[in-house]
C-alpha positions as CSV (number, residue, x, y, z in Angstrom):
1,X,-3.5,17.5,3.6
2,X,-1.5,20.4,3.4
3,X,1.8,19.7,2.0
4,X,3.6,22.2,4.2
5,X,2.2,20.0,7.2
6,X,2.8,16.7,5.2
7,X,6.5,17.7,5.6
8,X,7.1,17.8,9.3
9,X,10.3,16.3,10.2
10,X,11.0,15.2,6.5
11,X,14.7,15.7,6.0
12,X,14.3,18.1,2.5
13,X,17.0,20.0,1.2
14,X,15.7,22.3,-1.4
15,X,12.3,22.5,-3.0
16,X,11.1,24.5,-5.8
17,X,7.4,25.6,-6.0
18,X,4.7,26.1,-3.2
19,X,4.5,24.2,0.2
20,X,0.6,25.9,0.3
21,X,-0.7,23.2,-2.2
22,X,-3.1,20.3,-1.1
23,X,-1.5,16.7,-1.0
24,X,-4.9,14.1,-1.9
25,X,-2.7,10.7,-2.0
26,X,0.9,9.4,-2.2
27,X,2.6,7.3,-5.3
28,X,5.9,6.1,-6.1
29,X,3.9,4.2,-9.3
30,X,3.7,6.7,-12.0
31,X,0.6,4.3,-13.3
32,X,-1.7,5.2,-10.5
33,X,-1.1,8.6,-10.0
34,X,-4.1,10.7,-9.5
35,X,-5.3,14.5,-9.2
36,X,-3.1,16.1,-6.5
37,X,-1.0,13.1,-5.6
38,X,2.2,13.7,-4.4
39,X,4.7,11.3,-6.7
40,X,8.1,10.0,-5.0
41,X,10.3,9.0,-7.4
42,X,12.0,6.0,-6.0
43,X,15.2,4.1,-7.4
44,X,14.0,0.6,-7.7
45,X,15.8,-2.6,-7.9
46,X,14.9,-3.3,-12.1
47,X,13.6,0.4,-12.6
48,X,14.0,4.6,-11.6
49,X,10.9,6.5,-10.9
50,X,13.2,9.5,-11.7
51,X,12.5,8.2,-15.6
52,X,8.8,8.5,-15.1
53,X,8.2,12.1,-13.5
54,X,6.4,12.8,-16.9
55,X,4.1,10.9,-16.8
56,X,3.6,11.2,-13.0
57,X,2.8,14.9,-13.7
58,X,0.7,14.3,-16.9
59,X,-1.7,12.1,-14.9
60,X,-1.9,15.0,-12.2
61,X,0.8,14.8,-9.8
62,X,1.2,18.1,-8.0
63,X,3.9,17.6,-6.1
64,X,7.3,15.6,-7.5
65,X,9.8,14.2,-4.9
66,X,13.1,13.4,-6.3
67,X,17.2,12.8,-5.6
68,X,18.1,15.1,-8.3
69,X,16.8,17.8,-10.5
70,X,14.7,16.7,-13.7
71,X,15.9,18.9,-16.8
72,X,12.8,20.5,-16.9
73,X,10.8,22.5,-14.1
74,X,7.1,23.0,-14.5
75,X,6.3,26.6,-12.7
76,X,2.7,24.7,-11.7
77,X,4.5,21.9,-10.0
78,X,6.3,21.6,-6.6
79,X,9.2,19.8,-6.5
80,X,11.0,18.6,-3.0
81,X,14.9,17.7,-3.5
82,X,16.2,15.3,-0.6
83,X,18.9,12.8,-0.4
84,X,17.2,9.0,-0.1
85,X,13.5,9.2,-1.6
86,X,12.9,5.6,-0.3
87,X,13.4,6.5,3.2
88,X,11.8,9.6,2.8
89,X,9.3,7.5,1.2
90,X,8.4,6.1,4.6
91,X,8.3,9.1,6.9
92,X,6.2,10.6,4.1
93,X,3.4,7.4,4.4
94,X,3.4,7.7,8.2
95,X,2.8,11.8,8.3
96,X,0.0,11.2,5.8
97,X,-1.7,8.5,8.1
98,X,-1.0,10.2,11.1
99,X,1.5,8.2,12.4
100,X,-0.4,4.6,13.0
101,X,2.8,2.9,14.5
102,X,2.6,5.1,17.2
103,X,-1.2,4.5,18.5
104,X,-0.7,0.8,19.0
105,X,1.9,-1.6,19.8
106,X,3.7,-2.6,16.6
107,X,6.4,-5.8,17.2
108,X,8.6,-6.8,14.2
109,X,9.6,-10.5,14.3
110,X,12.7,-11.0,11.8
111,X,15.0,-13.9,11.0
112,X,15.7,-16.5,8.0
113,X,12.8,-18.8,9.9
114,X,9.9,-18.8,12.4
115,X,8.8,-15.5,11.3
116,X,5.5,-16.2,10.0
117,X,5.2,-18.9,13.1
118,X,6.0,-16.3,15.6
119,X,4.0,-13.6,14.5
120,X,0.8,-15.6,13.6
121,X,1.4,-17.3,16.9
122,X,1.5,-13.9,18.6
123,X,-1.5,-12.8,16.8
124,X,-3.1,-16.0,18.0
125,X,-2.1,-15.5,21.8
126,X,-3.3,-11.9,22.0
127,X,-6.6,-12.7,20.3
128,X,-6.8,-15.0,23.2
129,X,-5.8,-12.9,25.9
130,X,-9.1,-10.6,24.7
131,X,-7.4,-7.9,22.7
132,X,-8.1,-6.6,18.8
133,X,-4.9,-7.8,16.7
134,X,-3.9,-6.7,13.6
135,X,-1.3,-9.2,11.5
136,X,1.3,-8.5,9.0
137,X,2.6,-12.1,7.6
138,X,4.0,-13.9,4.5
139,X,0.5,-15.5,4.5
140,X,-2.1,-13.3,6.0
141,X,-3.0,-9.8,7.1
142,X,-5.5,-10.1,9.7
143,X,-7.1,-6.8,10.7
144,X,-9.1,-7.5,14.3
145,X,-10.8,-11.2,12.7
146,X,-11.1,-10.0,8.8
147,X,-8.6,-11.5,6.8
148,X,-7.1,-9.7,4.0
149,X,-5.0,-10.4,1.1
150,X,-1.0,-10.1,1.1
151,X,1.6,-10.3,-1.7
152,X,4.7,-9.7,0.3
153,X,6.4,-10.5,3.4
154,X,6.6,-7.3,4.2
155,X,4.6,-4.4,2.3
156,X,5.7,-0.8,0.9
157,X,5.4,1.7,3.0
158,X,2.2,3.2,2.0
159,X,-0.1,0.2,2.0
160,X,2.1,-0.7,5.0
161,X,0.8,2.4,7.0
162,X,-2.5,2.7,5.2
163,X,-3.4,-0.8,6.8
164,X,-2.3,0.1,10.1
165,X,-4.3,3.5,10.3
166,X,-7.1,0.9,9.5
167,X,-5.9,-1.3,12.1
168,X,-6.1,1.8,14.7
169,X,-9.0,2.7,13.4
170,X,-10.8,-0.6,14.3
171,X,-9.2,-0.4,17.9
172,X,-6.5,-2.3,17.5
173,X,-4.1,-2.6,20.2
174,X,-1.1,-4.5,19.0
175,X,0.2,-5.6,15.8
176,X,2.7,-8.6,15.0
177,X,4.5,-8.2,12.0
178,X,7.0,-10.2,10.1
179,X,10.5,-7.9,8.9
180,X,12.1,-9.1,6.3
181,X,15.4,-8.4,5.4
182,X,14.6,-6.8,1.9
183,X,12.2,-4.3,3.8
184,X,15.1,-3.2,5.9
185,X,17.3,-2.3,3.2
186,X,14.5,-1.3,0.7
187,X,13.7,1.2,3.5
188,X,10.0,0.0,4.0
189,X,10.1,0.0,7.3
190,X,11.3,3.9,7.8
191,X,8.8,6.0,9.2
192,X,7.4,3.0,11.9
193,X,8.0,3.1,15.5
194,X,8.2,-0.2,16.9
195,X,7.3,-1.6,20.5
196,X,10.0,-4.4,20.6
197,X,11.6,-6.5,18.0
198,X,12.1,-10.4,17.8
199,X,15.0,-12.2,16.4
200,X,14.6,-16.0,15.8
201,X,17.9,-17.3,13.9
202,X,19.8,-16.7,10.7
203,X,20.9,-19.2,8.4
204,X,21.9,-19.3,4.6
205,X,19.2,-17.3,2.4
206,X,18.5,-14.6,0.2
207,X,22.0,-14.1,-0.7
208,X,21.0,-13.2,-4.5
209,X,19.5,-10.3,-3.8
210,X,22.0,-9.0,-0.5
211,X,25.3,-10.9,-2.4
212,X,27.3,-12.0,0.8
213,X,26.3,-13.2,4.6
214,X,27.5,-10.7,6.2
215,X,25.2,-8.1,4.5
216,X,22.1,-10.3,5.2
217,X,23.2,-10.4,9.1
218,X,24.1,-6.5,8.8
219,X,20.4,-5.9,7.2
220,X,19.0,-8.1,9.8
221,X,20.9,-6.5,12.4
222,X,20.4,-2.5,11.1
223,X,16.3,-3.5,12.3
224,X,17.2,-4.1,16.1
225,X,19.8,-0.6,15.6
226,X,17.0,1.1,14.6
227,X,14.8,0.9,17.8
228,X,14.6,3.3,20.3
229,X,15.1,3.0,23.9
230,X,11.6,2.1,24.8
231,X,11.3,-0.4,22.7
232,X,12.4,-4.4,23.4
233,X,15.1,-6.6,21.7
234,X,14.3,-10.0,22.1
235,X,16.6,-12.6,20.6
236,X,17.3,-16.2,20.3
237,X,20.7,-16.4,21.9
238,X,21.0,-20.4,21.2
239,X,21.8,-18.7,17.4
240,X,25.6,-17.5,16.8
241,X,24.8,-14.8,15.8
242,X,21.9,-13.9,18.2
243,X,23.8,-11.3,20.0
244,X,25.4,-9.8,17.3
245,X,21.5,-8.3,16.6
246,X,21.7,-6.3,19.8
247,X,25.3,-5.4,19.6
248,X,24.4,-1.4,19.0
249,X,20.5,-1.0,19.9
250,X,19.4,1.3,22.3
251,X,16.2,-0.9,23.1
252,X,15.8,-2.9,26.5
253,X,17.7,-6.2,25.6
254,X,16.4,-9.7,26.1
255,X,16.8,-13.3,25.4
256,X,15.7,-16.5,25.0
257,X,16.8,-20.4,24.5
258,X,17.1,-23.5,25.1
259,X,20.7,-24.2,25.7
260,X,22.3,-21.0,26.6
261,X,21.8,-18.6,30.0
262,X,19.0,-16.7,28.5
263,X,16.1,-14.5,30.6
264,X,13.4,-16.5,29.0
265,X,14.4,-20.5,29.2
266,X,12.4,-24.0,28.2
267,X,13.1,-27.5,27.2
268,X,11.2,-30.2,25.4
269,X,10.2,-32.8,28.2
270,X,7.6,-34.9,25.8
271,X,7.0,-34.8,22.3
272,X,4.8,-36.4,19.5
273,X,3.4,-35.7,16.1
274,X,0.1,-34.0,17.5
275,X,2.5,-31.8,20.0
276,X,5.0,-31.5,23.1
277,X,4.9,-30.9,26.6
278,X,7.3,-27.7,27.4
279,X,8.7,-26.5,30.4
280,X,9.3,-22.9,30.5
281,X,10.3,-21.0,32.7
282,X,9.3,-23.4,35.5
283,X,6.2,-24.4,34.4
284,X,4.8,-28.0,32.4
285,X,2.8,-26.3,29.3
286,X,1.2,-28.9,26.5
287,X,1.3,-27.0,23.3
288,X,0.0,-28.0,20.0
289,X,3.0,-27.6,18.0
290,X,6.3,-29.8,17.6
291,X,9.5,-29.9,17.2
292,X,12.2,-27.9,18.8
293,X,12.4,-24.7,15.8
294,X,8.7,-24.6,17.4
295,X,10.4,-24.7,20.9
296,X,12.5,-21.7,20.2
297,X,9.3,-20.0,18.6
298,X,6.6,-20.6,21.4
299,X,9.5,-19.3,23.7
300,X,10.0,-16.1,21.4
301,X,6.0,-15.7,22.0
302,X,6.2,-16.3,25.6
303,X,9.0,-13.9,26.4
304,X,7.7,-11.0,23.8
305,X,4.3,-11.5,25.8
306,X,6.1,-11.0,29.2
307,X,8.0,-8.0,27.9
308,X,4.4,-6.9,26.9
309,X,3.6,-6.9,30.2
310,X,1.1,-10.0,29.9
311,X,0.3,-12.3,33.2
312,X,2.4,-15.5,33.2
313,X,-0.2,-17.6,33.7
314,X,-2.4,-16.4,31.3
315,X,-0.1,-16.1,28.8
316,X,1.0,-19.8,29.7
317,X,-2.4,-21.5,29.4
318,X,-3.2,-19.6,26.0
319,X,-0.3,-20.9,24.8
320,X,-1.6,-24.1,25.3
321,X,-4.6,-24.1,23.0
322,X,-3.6,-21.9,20.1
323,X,-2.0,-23.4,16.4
324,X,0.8,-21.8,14.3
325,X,0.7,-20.7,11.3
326,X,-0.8,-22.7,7.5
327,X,1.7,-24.8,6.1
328,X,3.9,-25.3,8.6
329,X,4.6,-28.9,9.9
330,X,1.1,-29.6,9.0
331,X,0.3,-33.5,9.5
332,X,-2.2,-35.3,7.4
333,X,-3.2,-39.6,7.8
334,X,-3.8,-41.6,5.1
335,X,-6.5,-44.0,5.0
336,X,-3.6,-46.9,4.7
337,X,-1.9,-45.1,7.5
338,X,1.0,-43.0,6.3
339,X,1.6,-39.8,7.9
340,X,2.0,-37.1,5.8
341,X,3.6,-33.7,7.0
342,X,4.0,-30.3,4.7
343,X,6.4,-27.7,5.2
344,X,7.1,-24.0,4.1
345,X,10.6,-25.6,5.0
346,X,12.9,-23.8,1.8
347,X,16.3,-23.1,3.6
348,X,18.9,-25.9,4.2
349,X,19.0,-25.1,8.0
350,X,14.3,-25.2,7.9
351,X,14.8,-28.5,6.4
352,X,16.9,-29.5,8.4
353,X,14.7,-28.9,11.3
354,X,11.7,-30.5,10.0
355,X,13.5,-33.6,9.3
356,X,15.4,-33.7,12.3
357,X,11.9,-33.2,14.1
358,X,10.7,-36.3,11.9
359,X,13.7,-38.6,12.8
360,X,12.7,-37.4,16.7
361,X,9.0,-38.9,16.5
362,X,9.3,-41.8,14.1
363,X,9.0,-45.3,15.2
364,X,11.3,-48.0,14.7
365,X,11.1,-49.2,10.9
366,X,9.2,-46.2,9.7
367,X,10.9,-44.6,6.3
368,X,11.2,-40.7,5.7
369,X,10.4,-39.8,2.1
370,X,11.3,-36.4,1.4
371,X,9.6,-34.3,-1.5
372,X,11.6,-31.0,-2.5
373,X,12.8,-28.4,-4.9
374,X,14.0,-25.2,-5.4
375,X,12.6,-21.8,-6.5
376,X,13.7,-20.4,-9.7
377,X,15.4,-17.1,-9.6
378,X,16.0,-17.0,-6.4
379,X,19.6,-18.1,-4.3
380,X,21.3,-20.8,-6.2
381,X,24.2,-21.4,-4.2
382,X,21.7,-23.3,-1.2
383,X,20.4,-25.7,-4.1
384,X,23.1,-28.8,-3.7
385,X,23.0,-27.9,-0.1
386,X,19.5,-28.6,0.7
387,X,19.2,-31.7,-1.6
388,X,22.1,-33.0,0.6
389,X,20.4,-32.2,3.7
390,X,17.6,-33.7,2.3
391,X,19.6,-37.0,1.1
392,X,21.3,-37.2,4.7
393,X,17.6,-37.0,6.6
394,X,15.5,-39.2,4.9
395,X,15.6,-42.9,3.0
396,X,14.1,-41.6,0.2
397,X,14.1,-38.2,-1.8
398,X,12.2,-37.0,-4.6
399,X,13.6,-33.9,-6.1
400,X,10.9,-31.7,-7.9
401,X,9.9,-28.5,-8.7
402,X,9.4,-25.3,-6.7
403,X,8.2,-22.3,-8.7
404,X,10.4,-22.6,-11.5
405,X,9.2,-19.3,-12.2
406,X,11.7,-18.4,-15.4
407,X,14.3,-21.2,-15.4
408,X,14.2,-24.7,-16.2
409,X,13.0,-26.8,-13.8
410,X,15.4,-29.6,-15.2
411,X,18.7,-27.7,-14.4
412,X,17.4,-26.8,-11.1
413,X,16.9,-29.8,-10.3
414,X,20.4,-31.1,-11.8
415,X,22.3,-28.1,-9.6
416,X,20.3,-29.9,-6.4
417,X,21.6,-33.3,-7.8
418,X,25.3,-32.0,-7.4
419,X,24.7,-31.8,-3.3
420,X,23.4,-35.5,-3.5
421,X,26.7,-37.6,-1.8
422,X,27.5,-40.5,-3.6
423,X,26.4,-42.8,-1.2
424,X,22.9,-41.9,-0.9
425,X,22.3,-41.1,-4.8
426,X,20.6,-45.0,-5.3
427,X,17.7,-43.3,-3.0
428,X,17.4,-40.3,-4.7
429,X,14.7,-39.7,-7.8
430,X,13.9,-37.0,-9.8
431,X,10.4,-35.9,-11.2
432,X,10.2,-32.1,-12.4
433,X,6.3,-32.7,-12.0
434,X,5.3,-32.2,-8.9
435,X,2.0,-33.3,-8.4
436,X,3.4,-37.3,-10.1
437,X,6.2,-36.3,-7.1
438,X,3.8,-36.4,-4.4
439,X,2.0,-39.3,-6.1
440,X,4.9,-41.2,-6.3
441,X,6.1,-40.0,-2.8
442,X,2.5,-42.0,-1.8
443,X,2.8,-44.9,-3.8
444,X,6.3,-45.1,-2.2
445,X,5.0,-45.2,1.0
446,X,4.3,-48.2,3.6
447,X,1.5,-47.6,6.4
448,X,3.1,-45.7,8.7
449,X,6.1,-44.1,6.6
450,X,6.4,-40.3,6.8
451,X,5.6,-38.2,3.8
452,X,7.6,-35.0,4.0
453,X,6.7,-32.2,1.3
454,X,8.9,-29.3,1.9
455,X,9.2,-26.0,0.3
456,X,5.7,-24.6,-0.3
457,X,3.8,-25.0,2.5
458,X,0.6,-22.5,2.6
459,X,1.7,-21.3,-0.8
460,X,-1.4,-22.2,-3.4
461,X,0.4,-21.7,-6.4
462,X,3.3,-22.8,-8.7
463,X,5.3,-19.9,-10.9
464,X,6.2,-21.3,-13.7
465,X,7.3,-18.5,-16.5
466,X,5.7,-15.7,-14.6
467,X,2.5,-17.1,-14.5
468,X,1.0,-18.8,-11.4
469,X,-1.2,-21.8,-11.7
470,X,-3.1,-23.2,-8.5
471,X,-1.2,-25.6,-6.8
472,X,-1.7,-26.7,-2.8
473,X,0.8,-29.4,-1.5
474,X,-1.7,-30.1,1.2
475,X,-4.3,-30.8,-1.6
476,X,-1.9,-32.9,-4.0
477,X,-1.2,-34.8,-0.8
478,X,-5.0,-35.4,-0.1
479,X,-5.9,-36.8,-3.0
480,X,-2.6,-38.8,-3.7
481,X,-3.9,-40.5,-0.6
482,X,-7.3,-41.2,-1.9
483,X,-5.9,-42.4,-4.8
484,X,-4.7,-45.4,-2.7
């Protein structure tokens, strides 16, 4: 490509050198810079591409984007001066794809939880209705069936919009994506042009890298300013801060819930461990999921598909058959009987939900032992807060580790051990090991007690020191049960 026509609509303010020159690729990692690639030197959270334009160029960058000068010009180089290289970053990676976002319906689902259960589930419902889906999730890319590896809840903008040129490519004509609210501020999103957005809930997270709650809601919220007035903002209005999202987007605004006035409504009329009868929007629907966080999310997916122009009915009897996401209030029997469930569940108001779901199916005289940790380097100040949610829920807890990644699992687990009230700390156990957690979780356990093993769900590894060594809650639990 041209970089003259690479540059349509990109906001430059000076450049230096020729706009004539072919553009073969685009980088913001010095390391895999190649002939001809265009290099955008990015200010990064722990480093500055600005410090690596050297190298970029001495690997065979021909064209250097950057927020200031470097002290020395190269007269065979073009450089391209422009305020925010990160968000130029993005319209850059859709011009060079031709603009993917635009040739299918893209829908961003964001929120502290549900994401990855309302996008998959979306996925799941379209694929049913008879249409080729792509999938952007904390678990899976799915491109039309093929499943594809992913590292990030949401990814950079240049694998971001190489994947969905593929997905247009292979006919695609939606994609479901999950938005987190590091790839709105990190500006990974810029450059897309979204069909309708989704907003499931906000509760304490993340606040180590965005520092206060009022700059995650803002980063959460800037996603839903940024659509345009074609697009749809759907969001949960049973959530506080629901219709703060749509406060200054232009998009056509909708909502959903269980409680409030909202334009899509259901309630939970019957529900057991292998699912719930819903009625929504007039209408008796037996789902496969359970729980009401999964109320509020197969509502989410029934109103996104209506504002998507789908047929009730089908849309309604789809629903029925189709499963949510890996690792997500997954039940598994024991031989003996116990019932074990695992959950992704790693935010005080998730656990919450999954043990308030528990409490709501369990028989008289049946005991909830909760397995949990915390991840290392990640928000500290939710550690005493969801051991304490966890203390409150269940009879028993075992607190454990959760990719430790660089800290000590011990003092993680003594910072949850502060939350525990003094009351409930006779019920409480620690065991940094958390495969002998789950073990002693099952030995624990009387036929027909519930195992709950939150924080991991479809993960399949613990970090522990920057290396990750395979590690499956669901398979820990299966053979803990066997052991029996």
């Amino acid at each position: 490509m041209i970089l003259k026509d690479l540059l349509h609509a990109i906001p430059v303010k000076e450049y230096k050198g020729s706009l004539e020159i072919a553009v073969s690729g685009l980088c913001f990692d010095s390391r895999a810079v190649e002939p001809d690639t265009l290099f955008v030197a990015v200010r990064g959270t722990h480093t500055d591409g600005h410090l690596f334009i050297d190298k970029a160029i001495a690997l065979g960058a021909s064209c250097v984007l950057v927020e200031e000068w470097p002290d020395h010009i190269l007269n065979h180089i073009t450089y391209l001066l422009v305020d925010d290289s990160s968000y130029v970053l993005g319209l850059l990676a859709a011009n060079f794809y031709d603009n993917p976002s635009q040739q299918l319906k893209l829908v961003g689902v964001t929120g502290t939880n549900g994401k990855t259960t309302v996008a998959t589930l979306l996925y799941n419902l379209f694929v049913a209705l008879g249409y080729q889906v792509g999938l952007l999730s904390t678990v899976e890319n799915r491109l039309a069936g093929e499943v594809l590896p992913t590292t990030h809840t949401t990814l950079d903008p240049i694998s971001l919009n190489r994947l969905l040129r593929q997905m247009v490519d292979a006919g695609c004509d939606y994609c479901f994506m999950e938005v987190s609210s590091h790839a709105v501020v990190q500006q990974r999103i810029a450059g897309l042009r979204f069909a309708g957005g989704i907003f499931t809930n906000i509760t304490h997270d993340h606040l180590d890298f965005h520092g206060t709650f009022d700059n995650y809601i803002k980063a959460k919220k800037q996603f839903f300013d940024n659509l345009d007035r074609y697009a749809f903002a759907l969001t949960n209005v049973d959530d506080k801060n629901g219709n703060v999202m749509l406060q200054n987007t232009v998009a056509h605004q909708k909502s959903f819930g269980l409680k409030g006035l909202a334009d899509f409504k259901a309630r939970i009329v019957e529900s057991h461990f292998d699912g719930m009868l819903l009625h929504i929007d007039g209408q008796d629907v037996w789902v496969k999921l359970v729980g009401h966080f999964n109320a509020y999310n197969l509502l989410a997916v029934y109103g996104a598909a209506i504002l998507l122009e789908q047929e009730t009915m089908k849309v309604l009897t789809a629903i029925s058959d189709i499963v949510g996401a890996e690792g997500r209030f997954e039940a598994l029997t024991s031989p003996q009987g116990q019932i074990g469930i695992v959950d992704y569940a790693h935010t005080p108001d998730a656990v919450e939900n999954v043990l308030e779901t528990v409490h709501g199916l369990r028989q008289s005289g049946q005991q909830i032992i909760t397995v949990i940790g915390c991840g290392g380097d990640r928000d500290k100040a939710k550690r005493p807060t969801m051991a304490k949610v966890a203390a409150l829920k269940s009879d028993t807890v075992i607190l454990t580790s959760d990719n430790p990644r660089s800290e000590d699992p011990l003092q993680i687990i003594r910072e949850m051990e502060a939350g525990i009230p003094a009351d409930k700390r006779k019920a409480v156990f620690s065991i940094a090991d958390r495969r002998e957690a789950i073990r002693a979780a099952c030995h624990l356990a009387q036929p027909g007690d519930i195992i709950v093993i939150a924080g991991k769900g479809h993960e399949k590894y613990q970090d522990i020191n920057g290396v990750k060594h395979h590690f499956d809650d669901k398979e820990q639990l299966a053979s803990a049960f066997n052991e029996q």
